[in-house]
N, C-alpha and C positions, 0 to 999 in steps of 0.2 A: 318749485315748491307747491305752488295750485295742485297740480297736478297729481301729488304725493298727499296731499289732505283729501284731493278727490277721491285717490282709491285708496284708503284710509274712510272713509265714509260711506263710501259703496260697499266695504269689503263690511264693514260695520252692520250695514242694512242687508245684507244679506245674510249674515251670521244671523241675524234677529230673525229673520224670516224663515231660515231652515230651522232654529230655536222654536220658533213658535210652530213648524207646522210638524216637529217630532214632540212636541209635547200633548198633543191629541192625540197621537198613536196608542190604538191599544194594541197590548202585544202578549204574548203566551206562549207558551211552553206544553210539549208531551212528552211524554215516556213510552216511547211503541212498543219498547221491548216490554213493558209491565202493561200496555195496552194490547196487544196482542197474545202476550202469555196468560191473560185473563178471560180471554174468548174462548168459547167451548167450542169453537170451529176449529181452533188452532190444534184442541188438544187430540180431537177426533184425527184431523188432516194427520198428526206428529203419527198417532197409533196406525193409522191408514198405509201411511209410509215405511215404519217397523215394517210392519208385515210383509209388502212386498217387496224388500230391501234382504228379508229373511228368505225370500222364496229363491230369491238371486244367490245369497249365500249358500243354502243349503244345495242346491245345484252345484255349489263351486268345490262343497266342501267334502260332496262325494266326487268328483273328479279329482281331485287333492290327494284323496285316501288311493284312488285308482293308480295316480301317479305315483307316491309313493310306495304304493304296492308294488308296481311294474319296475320301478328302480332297485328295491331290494331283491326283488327275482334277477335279475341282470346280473347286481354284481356278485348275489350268491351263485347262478351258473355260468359269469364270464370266462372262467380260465378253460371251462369245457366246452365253449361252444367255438364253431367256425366263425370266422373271415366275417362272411355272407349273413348268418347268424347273426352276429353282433352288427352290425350296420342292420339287418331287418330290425332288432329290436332297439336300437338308437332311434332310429328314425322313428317306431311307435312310439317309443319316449316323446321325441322331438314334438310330434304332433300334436300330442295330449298337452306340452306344456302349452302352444300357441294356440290351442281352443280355451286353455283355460283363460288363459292371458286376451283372448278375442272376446269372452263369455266376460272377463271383469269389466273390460272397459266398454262392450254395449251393457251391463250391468248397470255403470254410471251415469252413461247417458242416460239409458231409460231411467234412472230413478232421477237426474235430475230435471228431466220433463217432465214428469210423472209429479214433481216437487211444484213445477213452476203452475203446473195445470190444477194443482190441490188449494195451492196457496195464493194463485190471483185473486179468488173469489173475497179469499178470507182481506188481503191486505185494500180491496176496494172499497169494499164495506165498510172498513176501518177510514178508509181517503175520506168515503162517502160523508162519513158522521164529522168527519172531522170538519171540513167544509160546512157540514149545515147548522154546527157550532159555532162556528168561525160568522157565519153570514147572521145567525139568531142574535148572537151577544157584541156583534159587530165589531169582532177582532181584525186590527189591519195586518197581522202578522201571528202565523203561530209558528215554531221551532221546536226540531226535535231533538231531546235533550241527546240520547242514543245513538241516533244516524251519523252523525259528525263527529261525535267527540268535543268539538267546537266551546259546547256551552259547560263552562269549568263550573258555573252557577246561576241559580236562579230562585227566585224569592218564591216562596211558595204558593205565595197566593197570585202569581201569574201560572201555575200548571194547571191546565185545561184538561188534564189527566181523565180526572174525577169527574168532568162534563161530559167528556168523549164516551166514559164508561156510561153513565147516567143513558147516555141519548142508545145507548147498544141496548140497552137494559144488563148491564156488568153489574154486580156489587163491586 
């Protein structure tokens, strides 16, 4: 019986004590997605990326027209040509489709290295501020609302949103 009121008492005194040392916590909230879409880095980087994302396409979109040019000659002169004929012009087919199909997918790589090299700069800068928010108003935690999904709520006057923009100079 001692022994059950003992830990019954310890379990008491520590409840109080993790009580007392989460009630000094200060804590906060951002919205990256409305802090980041706010940044005229972002909107520069977003247009940066169009572009060269177009140059890829427009490349793909005239080999596209090539192939199905060369398709529709094929089978408007299949029934007339030779054997030999038709296997040379399959095979040209063939090749056009696996350059385009090579062209898309370094396509994607390059755009999304292209993506990650545009946009580290931008998403540090944003760490950057966040942090030296976090350290000025002496927040022991901030969360973001966005990243997880996690945060179903949060009261408005814990979003640090508004501070993070303030220290960018955002409206």
């Amino acid at each position: 019986m001692k022994k059950l009121v003992m830990f019954l008492a310890c379990g008491l005194l520590i409840g109080n004590v993790v009580l007392a040392q989460t009630a000094n916590l200060k804590i906060g909230y951002i919205n990256s997605v409305v802090l980041l879409s706010a940044m005229p880095e972002k909107a520069k980087a977003d247009s940066d990326l169009a572009k060269y994302a177009k140059s890829f396409q427009d490349q793909i979109d005239i080999m596209m027209k090539d192939y199905q040019t060369k398709g529709q000659q094929y089978q408007a002169s299949e029934k007339t040509m030779s054997e030999a004929m038709k296997e040379v012009k399959m095979k040209e087919i063939q090749d056009l489709q696996n350059r385009i199909e090579s062209i898309q997918q370094s396509a994607q790589e390059k755009l999304q290295t292209k993506k990650q090299d545009v946009y580290t700069p931008i998403l540090e800068k944003a760490d950057k501020a966040i942090k030296e928010v976090a350290k000025e108003k002496n927040y022991d935690f901030i969360f973001d609302q966005s990243a997880s999904g996690a945060m179903v709520f949060g009261k408005d006057t814990y979003d640090v949103t508004p501070l993070i923009k303030a220290k960018l100079g955002i409206k």
